[in-house]
MARVO-32233 format. One record per residue (C-alpha): residue number from 1; residue in one letter; y, z, x negated. Coordinates in pm, 1 decimal, padded with zeros to 6 digits. Example, Ala and Ser with C-alpha at 12.3 -4.5 7.8 and 13.67 -1.06 7.14 Angstrom:
BEGIN
SITE  num  residuo     north        up      east
SITE    1        A  -00450.0   00780.0  -01230.0
SITE    2        S  -00106.0   00714.0  -01367.0
***
This chain:
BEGIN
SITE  num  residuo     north        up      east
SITE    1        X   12946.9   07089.7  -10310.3
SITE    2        X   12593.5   06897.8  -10229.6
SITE    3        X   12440.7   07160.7  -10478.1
SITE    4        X   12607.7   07455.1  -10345.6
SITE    5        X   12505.4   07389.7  -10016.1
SITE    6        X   12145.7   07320.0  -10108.7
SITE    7        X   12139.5   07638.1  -10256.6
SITE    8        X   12250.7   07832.5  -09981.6
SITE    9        X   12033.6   07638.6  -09724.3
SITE   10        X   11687.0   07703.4  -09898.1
SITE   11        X   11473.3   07968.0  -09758.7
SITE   12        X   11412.4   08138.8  -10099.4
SITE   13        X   11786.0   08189.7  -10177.6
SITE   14        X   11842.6   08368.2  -09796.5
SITE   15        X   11526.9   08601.2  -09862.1
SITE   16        X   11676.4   08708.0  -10213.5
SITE   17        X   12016.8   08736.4  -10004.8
SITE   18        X   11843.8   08961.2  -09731.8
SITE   19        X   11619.7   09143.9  -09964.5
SITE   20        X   11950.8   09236.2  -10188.1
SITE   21        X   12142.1   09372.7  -09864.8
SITE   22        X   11813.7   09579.2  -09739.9
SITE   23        X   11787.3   09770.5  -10086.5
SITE   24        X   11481.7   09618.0  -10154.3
SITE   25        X   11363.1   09594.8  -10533.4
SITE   26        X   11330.8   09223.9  -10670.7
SITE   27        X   11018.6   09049.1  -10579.3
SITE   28        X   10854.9   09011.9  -10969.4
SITE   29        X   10597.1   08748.4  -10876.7
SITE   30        X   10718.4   08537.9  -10609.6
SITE   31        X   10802.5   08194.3  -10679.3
SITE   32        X   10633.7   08202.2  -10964.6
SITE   33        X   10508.6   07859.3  -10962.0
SITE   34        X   10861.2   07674.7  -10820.5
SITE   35        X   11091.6   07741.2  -11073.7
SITE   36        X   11370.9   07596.5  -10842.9
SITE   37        X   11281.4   07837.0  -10543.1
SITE   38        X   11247.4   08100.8  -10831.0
SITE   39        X   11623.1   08049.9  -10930.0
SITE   40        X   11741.9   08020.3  -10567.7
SITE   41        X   11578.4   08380.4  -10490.8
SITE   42        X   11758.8   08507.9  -10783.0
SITE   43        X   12091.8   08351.2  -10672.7
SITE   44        X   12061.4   08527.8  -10354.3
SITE   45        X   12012.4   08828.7  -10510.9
SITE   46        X   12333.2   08784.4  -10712.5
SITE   47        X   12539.2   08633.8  -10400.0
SITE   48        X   12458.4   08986.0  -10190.2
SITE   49        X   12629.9   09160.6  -10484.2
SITE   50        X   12986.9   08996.0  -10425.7
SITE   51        X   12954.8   08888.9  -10067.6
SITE   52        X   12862.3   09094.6  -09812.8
SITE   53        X   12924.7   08869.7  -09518.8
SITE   54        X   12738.3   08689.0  -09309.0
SITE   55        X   12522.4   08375.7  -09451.2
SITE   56        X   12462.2   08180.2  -09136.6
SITE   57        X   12647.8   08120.8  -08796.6
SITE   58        X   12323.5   08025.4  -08595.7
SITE   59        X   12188.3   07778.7  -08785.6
SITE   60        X   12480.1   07662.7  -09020.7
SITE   61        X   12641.0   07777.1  -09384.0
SITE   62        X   12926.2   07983.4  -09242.2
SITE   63        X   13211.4   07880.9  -09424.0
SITE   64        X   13320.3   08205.4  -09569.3
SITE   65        X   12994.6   08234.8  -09766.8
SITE   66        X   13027.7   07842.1  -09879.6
SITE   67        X   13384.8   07919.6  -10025.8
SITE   68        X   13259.2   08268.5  -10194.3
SITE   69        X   12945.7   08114.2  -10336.0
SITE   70        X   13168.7   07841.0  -10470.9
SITE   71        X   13397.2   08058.4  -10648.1
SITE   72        X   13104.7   08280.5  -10758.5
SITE   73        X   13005.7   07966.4  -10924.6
SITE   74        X   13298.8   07810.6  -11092.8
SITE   75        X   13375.9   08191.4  -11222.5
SITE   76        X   13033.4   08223.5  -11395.6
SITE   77        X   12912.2   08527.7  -11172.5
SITE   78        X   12626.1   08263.0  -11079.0
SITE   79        X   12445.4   08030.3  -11292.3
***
């Protein structure tokens, strides 16, 4: 789960979240030098498409989105 959770925890992977759930049309050139951040956005993006609950209880994974990210995941919906 230690790369699951990293995931979910980085900054660019809750913007791509956020930016997914506000309608807002992907971000073409940021990240464009962190090819880890850049994936992490894009995950985001593709999490807010199958969950539409809440990421974080104050400062923590909530555990709903930990188990749906997981099983996005080992399905294949997320790469």
């Amino acid at each position: 789960m230690g790369v699951a959770t990293a995931a979910l925890r980085s900054a660019p992977f809750a913007r791509g979240y956020n930016e997914a759930h506000k309608g807002l049309p992907l971000a073409d050139n940021v990240f464009e030098h962190d090819l880890n951040a850049r994936w992490n956005y894009e995950r985001g993006r593709l999490f807010a498409a199958c969950f539409k609950g809440p990421l974080k209880f104050k400062r923590r994974i909530h555990m709903q989105a930990l188990y749906a990210f997981a099983t996005a995941v080992n399905c294949g919906s997320i790469i």
